[in-house]
RODO-2510 file (C-alpha; in nm, 4 decimals, decimal comma):
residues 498
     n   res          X          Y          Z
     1     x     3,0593     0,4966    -0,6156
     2     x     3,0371     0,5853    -0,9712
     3     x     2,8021     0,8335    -1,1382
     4     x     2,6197     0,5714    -1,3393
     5     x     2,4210     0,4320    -0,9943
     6     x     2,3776     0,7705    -0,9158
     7     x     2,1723     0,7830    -1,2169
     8     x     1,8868     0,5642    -1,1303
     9     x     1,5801     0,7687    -1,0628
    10     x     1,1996     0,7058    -1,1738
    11     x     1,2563     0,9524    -1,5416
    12     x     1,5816     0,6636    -1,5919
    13     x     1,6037     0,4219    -1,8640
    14     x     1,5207     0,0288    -1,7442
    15     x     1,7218    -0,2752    -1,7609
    16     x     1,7949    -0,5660    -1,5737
    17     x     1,9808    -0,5507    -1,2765
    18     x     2,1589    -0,8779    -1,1074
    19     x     1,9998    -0,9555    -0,7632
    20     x     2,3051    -1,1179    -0,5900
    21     x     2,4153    -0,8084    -0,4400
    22     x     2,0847    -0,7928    -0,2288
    23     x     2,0784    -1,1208    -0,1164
    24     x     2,3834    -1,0905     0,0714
    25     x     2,2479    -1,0255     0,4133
    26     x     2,3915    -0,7744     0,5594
    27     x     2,6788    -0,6799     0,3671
    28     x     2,8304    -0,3877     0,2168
    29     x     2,8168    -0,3184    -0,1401
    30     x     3,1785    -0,3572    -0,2773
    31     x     3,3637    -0,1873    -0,5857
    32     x     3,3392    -0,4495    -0,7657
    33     x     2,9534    -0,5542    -0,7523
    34     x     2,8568    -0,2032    -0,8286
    35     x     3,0848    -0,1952    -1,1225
    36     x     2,9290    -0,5012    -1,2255
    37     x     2,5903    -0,3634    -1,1637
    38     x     2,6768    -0,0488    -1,3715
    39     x     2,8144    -0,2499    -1,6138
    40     x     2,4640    -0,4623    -1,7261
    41     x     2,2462    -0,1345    -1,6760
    42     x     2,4396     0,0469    -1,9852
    43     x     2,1612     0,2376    -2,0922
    44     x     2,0299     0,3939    -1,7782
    45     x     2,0245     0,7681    -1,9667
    46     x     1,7540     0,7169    -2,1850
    47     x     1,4631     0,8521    -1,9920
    48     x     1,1304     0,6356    -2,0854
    49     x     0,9208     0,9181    -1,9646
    50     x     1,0964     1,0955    -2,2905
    51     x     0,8857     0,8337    -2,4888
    52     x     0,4926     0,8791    -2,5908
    53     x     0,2641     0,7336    -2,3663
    54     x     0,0342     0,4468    -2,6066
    55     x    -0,3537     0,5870    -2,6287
    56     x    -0,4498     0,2556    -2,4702
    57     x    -0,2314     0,3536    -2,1627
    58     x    -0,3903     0,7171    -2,1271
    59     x    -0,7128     0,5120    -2,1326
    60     x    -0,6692     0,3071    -1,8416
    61     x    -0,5306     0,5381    -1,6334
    62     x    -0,8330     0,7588    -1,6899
    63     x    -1,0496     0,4816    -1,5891
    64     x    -0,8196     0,3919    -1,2607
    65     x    -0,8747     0,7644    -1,2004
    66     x    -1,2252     0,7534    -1,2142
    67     x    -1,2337     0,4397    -1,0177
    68     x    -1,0799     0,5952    -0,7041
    69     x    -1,2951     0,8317    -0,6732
    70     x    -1,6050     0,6914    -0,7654
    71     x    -1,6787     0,5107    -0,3882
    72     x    -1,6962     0,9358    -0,2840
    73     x    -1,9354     1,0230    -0,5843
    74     x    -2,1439     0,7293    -0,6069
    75     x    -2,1833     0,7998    -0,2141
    76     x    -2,3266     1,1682    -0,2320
    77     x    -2,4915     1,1418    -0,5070
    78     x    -2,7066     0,8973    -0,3977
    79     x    -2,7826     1,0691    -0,1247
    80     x    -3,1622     1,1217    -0,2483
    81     x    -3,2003     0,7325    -0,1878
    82     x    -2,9825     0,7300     0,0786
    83     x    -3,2732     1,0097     0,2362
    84     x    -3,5876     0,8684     0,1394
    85     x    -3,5081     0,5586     0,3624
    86     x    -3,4158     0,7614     0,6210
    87     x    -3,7094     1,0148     0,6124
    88     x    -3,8863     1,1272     0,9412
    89     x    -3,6277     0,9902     1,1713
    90     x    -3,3400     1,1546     1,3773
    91     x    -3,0842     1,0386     1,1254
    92     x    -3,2427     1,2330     0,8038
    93     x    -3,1598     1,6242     0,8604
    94     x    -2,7960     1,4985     0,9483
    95     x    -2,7305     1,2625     0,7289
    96     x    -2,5425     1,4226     0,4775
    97     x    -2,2700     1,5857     0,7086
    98     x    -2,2397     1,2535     0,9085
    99     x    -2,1446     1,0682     0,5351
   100     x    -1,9391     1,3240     0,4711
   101     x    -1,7518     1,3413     0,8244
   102     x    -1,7216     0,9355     0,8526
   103     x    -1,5804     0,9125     0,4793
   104     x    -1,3166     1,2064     0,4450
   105     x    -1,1787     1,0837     0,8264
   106     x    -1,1705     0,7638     0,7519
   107     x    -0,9697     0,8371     0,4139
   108     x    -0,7331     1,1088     0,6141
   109     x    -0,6273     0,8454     0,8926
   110     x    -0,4902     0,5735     0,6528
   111     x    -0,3897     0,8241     0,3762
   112     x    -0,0519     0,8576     0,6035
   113     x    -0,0013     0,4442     0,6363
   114     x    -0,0875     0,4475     0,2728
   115     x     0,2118     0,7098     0,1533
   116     x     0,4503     0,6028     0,3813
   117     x     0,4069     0,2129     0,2427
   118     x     0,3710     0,3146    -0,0978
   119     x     0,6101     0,1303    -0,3321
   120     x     0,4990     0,1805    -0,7212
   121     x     0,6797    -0,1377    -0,8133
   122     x     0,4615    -0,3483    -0,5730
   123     x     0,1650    -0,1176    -0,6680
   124     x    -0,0558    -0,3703    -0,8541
   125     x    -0,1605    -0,6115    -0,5824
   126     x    -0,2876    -0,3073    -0,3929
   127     x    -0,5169    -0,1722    -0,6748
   128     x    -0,6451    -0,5494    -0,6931
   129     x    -0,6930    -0,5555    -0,3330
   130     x    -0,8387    -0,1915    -0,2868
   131     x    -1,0562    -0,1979    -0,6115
   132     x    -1,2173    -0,5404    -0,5546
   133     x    -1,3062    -0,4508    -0,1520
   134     x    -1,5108    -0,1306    -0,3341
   135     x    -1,6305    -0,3052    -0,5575
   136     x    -1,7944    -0,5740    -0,3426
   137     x    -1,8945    -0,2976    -0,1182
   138     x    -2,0970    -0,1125    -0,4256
   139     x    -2,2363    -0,4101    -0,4791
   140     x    -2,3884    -0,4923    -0,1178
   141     x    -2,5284    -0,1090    -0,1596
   142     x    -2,7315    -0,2289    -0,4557
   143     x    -2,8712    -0,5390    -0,2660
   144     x    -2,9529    -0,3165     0,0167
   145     x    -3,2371    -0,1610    -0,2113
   146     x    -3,4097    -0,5082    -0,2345
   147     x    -3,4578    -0,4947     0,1985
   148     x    -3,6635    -0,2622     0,3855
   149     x    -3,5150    -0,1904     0,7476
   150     x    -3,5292     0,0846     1,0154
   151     x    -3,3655     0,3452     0,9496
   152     x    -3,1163     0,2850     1,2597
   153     x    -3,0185    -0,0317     1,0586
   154     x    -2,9970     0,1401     0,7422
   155     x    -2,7895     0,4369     0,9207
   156     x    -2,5317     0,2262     1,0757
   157     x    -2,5103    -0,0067     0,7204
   158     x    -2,4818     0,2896     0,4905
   159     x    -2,1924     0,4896     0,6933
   160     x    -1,9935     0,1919     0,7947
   161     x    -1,9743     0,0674     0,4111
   162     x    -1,8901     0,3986     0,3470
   163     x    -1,5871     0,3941     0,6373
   164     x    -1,4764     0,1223     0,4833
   165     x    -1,4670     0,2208     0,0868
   166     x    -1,3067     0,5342     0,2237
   167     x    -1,0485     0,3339     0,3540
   168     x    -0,9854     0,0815     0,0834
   169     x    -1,0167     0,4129    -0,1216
   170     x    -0,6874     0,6248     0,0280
   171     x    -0,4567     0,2616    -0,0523
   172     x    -0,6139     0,2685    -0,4329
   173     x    -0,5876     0,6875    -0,4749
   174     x    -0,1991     0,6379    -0,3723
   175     x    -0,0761     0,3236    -0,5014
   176     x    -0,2292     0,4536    -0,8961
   177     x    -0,0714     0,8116    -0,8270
   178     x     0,2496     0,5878    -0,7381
   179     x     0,2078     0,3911    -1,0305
   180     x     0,1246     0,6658    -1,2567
   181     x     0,4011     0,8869    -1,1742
   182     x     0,6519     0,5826    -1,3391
   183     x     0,4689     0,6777    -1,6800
   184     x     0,4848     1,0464    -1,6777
   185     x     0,3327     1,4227    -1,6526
   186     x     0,0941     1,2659    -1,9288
   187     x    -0,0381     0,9581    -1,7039
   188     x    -0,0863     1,2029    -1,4096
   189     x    -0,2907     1,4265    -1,6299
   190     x    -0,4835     1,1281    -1,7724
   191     x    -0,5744     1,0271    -1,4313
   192     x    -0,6736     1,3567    -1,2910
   193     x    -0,8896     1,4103    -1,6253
   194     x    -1,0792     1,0477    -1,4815
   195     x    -1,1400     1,1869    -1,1419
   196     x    -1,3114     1,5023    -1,2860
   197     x    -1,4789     1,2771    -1,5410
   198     x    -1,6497     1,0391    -1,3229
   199     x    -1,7874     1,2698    -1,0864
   200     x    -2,0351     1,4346    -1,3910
   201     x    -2,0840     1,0754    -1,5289
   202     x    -2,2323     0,9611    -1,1929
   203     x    -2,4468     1,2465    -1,1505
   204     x    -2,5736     1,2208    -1,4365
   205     x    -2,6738     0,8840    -1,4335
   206     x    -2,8160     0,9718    -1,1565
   207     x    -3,0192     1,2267    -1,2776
   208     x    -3,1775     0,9863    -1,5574
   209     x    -3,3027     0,7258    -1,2778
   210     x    -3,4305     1,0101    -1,0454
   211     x    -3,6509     1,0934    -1,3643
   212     x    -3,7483     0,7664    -1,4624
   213     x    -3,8767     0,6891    -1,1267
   214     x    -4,0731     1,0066    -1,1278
   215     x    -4,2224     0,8831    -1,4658
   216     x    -4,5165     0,6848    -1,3330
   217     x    -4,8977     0,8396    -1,3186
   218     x    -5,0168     0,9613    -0,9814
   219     x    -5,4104     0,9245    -0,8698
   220     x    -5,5347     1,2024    -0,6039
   221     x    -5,5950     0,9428    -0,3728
   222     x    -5,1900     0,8153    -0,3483
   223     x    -5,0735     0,9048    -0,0802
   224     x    -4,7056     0,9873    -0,0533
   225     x    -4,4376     0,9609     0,2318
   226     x    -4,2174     1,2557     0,3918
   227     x    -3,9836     1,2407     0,1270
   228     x    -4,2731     1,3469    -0,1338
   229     x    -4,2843     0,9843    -0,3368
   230     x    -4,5844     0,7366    -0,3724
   231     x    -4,5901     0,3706    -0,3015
   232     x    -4,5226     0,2896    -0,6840
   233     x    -4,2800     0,5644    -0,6881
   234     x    -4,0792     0,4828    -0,4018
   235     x    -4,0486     0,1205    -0,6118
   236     x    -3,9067     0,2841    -0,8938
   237     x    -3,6350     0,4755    -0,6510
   238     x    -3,5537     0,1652    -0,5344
   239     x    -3,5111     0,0287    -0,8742
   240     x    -3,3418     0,3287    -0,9926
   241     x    -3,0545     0,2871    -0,6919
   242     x    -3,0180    -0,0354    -0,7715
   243     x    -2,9596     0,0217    -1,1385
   244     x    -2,7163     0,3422    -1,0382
   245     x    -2,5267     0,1283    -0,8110
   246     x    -2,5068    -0,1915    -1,0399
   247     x    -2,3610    -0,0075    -1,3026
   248     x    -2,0973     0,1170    -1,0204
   249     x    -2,0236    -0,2256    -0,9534
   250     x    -2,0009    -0,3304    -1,3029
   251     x    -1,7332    -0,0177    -1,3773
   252     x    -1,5310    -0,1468    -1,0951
   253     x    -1,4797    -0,4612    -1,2416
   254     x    -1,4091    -0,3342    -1,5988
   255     x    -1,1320    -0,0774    -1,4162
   256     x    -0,9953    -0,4223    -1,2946
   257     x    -0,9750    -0,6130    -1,5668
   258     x    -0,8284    -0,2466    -1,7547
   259     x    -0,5109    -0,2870    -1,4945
   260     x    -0,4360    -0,6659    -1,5096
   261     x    -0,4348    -0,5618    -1,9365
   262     x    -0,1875    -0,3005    -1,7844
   263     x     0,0123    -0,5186    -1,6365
   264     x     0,0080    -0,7413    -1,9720
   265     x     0,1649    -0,4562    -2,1466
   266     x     0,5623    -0,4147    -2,2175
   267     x     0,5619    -0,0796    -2,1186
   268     x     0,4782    -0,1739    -1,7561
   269     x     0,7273    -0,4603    -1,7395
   270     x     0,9742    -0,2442    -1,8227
   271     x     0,8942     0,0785    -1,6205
   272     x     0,8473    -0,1710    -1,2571
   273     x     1,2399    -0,3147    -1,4118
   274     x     1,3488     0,0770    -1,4095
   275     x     1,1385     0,1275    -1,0389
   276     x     1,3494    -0,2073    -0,8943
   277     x     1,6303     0,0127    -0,9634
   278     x     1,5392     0,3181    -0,8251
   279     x     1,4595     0,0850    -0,5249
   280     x     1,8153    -0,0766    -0,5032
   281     x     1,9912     0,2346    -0,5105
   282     x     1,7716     0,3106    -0,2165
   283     x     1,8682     0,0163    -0,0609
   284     x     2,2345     0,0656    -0,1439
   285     x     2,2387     0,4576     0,0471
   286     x     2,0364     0,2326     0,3577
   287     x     2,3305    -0,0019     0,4291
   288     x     2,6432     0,1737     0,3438
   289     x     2,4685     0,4007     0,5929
   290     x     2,4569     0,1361     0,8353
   291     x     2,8378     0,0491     0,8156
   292     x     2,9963     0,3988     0,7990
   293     x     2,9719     0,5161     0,4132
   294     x     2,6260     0,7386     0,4568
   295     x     2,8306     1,0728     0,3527
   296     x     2,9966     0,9688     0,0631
   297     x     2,6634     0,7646    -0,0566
   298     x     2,4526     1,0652     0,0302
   299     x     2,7233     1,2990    -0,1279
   300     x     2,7152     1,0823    -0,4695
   301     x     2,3139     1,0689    -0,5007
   302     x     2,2580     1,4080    -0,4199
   303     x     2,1001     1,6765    -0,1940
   304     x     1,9090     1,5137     0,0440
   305     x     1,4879     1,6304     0,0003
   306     x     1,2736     1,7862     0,2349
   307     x     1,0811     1,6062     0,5031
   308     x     0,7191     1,6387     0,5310
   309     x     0,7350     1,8912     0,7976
   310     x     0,9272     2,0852     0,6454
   311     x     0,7550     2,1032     0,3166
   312     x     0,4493     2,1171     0,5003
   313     x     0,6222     2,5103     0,6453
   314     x     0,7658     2,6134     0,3723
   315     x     0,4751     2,5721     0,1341
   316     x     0,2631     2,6927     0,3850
   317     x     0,0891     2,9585     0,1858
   318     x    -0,0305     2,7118    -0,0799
   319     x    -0,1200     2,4311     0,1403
   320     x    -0,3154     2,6372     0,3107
   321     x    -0,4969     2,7685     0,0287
   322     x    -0,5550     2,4525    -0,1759
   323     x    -0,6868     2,3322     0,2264
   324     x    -0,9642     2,6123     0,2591
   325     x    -1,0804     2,5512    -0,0813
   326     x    -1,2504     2,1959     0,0238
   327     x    -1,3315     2,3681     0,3945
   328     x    -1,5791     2,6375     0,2418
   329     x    -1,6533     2,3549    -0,0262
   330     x    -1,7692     2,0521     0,2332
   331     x    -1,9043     2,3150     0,4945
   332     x    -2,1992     2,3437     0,2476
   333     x    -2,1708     2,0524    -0,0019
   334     x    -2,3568     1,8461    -0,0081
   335     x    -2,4860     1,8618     0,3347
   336     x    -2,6271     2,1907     0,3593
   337     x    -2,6859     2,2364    -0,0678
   338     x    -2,8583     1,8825    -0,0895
   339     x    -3,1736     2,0126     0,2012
   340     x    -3,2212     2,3386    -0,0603
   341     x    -3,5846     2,2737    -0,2013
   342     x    -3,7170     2,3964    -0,5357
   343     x    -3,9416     2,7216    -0,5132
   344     x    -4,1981     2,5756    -0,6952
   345     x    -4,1880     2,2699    -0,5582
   346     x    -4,5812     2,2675    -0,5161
   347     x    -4,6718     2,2138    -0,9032
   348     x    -4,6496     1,9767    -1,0920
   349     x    -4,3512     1,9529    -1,2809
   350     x    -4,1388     1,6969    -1,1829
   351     x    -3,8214     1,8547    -1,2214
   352     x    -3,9412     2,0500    -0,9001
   353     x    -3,9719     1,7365    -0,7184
   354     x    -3,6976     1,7163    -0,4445
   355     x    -3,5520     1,4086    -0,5660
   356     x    -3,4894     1,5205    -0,9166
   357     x    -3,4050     1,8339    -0,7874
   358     x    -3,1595     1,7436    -0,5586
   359     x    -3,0196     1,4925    -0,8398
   360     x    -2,9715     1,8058    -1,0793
   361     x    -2,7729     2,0273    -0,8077
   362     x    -2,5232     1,6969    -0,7748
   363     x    -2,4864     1,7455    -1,1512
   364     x    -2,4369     2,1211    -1,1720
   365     x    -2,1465     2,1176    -0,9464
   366     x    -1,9739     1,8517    -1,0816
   367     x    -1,9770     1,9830    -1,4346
   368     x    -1,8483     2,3429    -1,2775
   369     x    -1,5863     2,0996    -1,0756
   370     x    -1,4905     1,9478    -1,4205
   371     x    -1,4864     2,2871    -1,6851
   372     x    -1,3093     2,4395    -1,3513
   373     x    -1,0305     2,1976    -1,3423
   374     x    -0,9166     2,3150    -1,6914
   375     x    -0,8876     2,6905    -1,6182
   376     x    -0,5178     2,6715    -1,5369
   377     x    -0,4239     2,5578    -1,8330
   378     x    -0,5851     2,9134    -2,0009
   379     x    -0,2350     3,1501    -1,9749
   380     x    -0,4698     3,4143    -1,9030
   381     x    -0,5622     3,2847    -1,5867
   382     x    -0,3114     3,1002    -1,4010
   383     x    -0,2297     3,3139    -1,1434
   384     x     0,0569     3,1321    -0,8813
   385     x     0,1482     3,3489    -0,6727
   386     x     0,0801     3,2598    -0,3076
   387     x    -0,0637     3,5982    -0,2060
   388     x    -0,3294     3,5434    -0,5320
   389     x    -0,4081     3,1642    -0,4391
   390     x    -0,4949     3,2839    -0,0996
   391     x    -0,7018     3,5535    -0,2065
   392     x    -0,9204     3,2983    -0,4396
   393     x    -0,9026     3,0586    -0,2293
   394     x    -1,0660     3,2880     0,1177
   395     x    -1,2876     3,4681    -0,1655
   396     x    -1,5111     3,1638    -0,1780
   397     x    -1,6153     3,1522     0,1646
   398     x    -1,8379     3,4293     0,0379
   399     x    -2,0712     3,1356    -0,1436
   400     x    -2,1298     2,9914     0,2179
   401     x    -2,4098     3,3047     0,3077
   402     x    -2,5476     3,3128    -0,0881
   403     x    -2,6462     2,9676     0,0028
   404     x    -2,8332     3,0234     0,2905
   405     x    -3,0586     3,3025     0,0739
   406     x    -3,1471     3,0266    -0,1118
   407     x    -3,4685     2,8097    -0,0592
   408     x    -3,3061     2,6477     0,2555
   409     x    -3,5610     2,6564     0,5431
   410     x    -3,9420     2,7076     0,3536
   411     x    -4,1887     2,7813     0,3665
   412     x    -4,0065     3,1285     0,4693
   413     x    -3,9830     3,3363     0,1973
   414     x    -3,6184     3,3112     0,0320
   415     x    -3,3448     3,6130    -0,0790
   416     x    -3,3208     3,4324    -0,4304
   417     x    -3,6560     3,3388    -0,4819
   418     x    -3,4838     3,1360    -0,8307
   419     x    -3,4208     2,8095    -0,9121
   420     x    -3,1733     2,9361    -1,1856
   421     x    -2,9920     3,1845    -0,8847
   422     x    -2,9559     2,8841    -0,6713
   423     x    -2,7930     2,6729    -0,9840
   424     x    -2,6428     2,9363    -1,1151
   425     x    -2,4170     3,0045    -0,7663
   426     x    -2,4512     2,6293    -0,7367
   427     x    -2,1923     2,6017    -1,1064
   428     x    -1,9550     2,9208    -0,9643
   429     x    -1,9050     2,6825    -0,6802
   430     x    -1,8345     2,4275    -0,8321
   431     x    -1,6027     2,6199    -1,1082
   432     x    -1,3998     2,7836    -0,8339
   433     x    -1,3598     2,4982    -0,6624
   434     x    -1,1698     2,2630    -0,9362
   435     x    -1,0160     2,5840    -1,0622
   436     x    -0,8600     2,7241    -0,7381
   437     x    -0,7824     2,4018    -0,6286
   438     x    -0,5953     2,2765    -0,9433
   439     x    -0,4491     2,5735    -0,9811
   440     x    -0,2783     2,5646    -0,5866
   441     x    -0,1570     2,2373    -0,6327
   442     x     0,0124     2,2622    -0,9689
   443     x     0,1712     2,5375    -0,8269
   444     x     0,3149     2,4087    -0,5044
   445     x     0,4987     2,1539    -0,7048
   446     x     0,5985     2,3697    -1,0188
   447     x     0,9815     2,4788    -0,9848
   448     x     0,8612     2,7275    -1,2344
   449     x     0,6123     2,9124    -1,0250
   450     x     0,6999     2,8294    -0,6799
   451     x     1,0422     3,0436    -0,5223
   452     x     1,0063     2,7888    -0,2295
   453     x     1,1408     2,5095    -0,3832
   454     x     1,4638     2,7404    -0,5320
   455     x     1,4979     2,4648    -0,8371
   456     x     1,5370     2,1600    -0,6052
   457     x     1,3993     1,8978    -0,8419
   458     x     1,3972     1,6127    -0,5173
   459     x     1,1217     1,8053    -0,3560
   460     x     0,8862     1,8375    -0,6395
   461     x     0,7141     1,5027    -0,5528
   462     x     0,7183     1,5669    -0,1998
   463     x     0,5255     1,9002    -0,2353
   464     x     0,2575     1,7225    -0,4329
   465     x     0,2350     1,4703    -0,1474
   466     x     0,2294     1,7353     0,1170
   467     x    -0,0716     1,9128    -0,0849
   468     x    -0,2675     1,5944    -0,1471
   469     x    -0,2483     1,5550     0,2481
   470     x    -0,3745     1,9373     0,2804
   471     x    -0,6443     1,7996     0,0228
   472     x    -0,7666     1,5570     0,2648
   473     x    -0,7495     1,7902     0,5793
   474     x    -0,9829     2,0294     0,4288
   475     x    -1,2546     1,7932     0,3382
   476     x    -1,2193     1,6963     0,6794
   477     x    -1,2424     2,0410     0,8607
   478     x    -1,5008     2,1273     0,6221
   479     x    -1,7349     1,7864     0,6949
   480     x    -1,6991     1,9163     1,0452
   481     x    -1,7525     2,2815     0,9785
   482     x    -2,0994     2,2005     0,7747
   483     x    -2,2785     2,0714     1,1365
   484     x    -2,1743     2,4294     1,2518
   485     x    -2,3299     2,5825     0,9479
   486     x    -2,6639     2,3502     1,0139
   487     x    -2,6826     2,4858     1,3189
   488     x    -2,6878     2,8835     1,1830
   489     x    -2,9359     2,7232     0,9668
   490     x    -3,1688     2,6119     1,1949
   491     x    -3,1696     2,8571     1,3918
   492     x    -2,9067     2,7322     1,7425
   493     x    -3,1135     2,3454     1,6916
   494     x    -2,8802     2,0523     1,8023
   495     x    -2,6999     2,0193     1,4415
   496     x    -2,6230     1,6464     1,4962
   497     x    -2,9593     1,5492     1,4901
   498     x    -3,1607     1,8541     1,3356
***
């Protein structure tokens, strides 16, 4: 086979390639139709991900970043309304660990089926798919605040919309990483910068209707529910969700309609033209397999890459590390985090009021989540070594107990008797926790930092995968782990209901 096919690889040049050769069912690739294959794909060096990525292009995938993850943020933090519907009943104490268990599962188990069906040249009818199924979902969420139901009903809506934007979720996260990585380190970066983005814009919007439903007048004679809101204010919560989640809905869409303009563009066309390639040499190594030519066709395109197991061993040390960073992180947030009260929540400032308050704490983490992100690329602190990843990374199991000194379980007197201690650990958290984690996946796919790989350049993208799937089993351990640590809180209770 000659060295131009062996050529054909995602950072290749594009061109049109005859589809003749494929049709023939069956049959082995000949001489000939590779020559002639070779000869109409003449400028296969020329690597497009050589060529500056358009502004417009970094734009969109910002949004598509921020899209994916939005179903997970818009989730938690509206977990104040999600709350105050389910106030005094067996679901309330719970709630938060039971979101976070049902969602981070349900992404896990079709995160697999996701990868393994990934193609990034069929990639766009899955975003379509995937992002209008959220979006729609979002959507029925903001109804939901027009209906008044028992909180049973309300449970069982809330966490099986969420199962199922979890789901649709894992096909959108891969099939825009799959996507993305056709256009380039500079893509990938643009969409990572949109998942730390989104998280602090939702929050904060958040945190503006939490405060303009807390706006209206209060007579001594209102009375107010468990949740600590009057009649008229529990109309302007509702109001406020609805306004949080329409403008969730609305984003969706305009994500959407930012990937069909994607599609529009002649960068695309020509990037899925280069992926078809990549595909058909794929397809080429498959059959001459089949009749009796696997060595020479595995001989010509290369060393063969690491399987998923085997990454999964011999990056052990950094999957492991960038894994514990979301077990200590979901073991407290936001299940255990969102029941910490203000210490002077008796007066009457509002920003003491436990929906505000809990709004705010949603906020603070995500903008120490987003500065945190950006610490490796300070040369004074990216540390890569596995030893010093798994130091960090065990080091922040320490914020678990600094947590429970806070104002967890009044009217007992707490350790840090502060609403600026409890925000103030609150932003470490979240610092360490896009810092550490950032900084253990870069390196588990860096041929520069990691000895593991020993320079083999056809395991880089399976090392990201293999950490992305650590990502994942993490936030599920630590969903689990946070019922254990509601249990310590309250004292041996039955966490599941407590």
């Amino acid at each position: 086979m000659t060295t131009n096919l062996r050529r054909l690889s995602v950072e290749t040049g594009y061109h049109a390639i005859p589809k003749a050769p494929l049709a023939t069912h069956g049959a082995r690739l000949n001489d000939e139709e590779i020559e002639q294959i070779d000869a109409e794909t003449p400028h296969l060096e020329e690597s497009l991900s050589s060529l500056p990525l358009p502004a417009s292009v970094g734009w969109i995938y910002f949004i598509l970043g921020a899209a994916f993850l939005l179903p997970w943020n818009a989730m938690i933090t509206a977990m104040p309304y999600f709350l105050s519907r389910l106030a005094n009943s067996p679901f309330d104490a719970a709630f938060g660990s039971y979101l976070s268990c049902s969602m981070n599962l349900a992404t896990f188990s079709l995160m697999a089926h996701a990868t393994i069906t990934s193609n990034p040249a069929k990639s766009s009818p899955r975003i379509i798919k995937a992002t209008l199924i959220i979006t729609f979902l979002v959507f029925l969420l903001a109804v939901s605040t027009f209906f008044q139901t028992s909180p049973g009903l309300f449970f069982a809506f809330v966490i099986i919309n969420a199962l199922v934007q979890a789901g649709a979720g894992a096909y959108l996260q891969t099939a825009v990483f799959a996507l993305a990585s056709l256009f380039g380190s500079t893509a990938i970066q643009s969409t990572l910068a949109g998942q730390a983005a989104v998280g602090v814009v939702v929050s904060l919007v958040q945190v503006i209707s939490a405060g303009g439903s807390l706006g209206t007048e209060r007579s001594p004679t209102d009375e107010v529910d468990a949740f600590g809101l009057t009649r008229a204010e529990r109309a302007a919560e509702d109001k406020s969700a609805f306004a949080f989640f329409s403008i969730s809905t609305v984003f969706l869409l305009g994500s959407l309609i930012a990937h069909l303009r994607l599609t529009r563009t002649h960068q695309y066309q020509t990037i899925i033209i280069e992926s078809r390639d990549k595909f058909l040499v794929e397809d080429v190594e498959e059959r001459q397999g089949l009749f009796g030519g696997e060595t020479q066709v595995r001989e010509e395109l290369g060393p063969e890459r690491s399987t998923f197991l085997q990454m999964l061993w011999m990056n052990r040390v950094y999957n492991l590390s960038v894994a514990y960073v979301f077990v200590a992180t979901l073991a407290v947030f936001p299940a255990i985090t969102a029941s910490i009260t203000s210490v002077n929540s008796g007066s009457s400032s509002k920003w003491s009021h436990p929906l505000l308050f809990s709004s705010v704490h949603f906020l603070v983490f995500n903008i120490g989540d987003f500065v945190g992100r950006y610490g490796p690329s300070v040369p004074a602190l990216n540390f890569t070594t596995p030893r010093t990843l798994a130091t960090f990374s065990l080091a922040r199991t320490l914020f678990i107990p600094l947590f429970l000194m806070c104002n967890i379980a009044p009217p007992r007197i707490p350790f840090f008797n502060s609403d600026f201690m409890f925000y103030f650990i609150l932003l470490m958290f979240g610092v360490t926790n896009g810092y550490v984690s950032s900084l253990a996946v870069v390196s588990a796919s860096s041929l520069h930092h990691n000895k593991n790989l020993h320079g083999r350049k056809q395991d880089v993208d399976m090392a990201a995968t293999v950490a992305s799937f650590c990502i994942i089993a993490g936030l599920v351990v630590g969903s689990f782990a946070s019922f254990g640590v509601r249990a310590a809180v309250c004292g041996g209770c039955n966490p599941f209901i407590s």
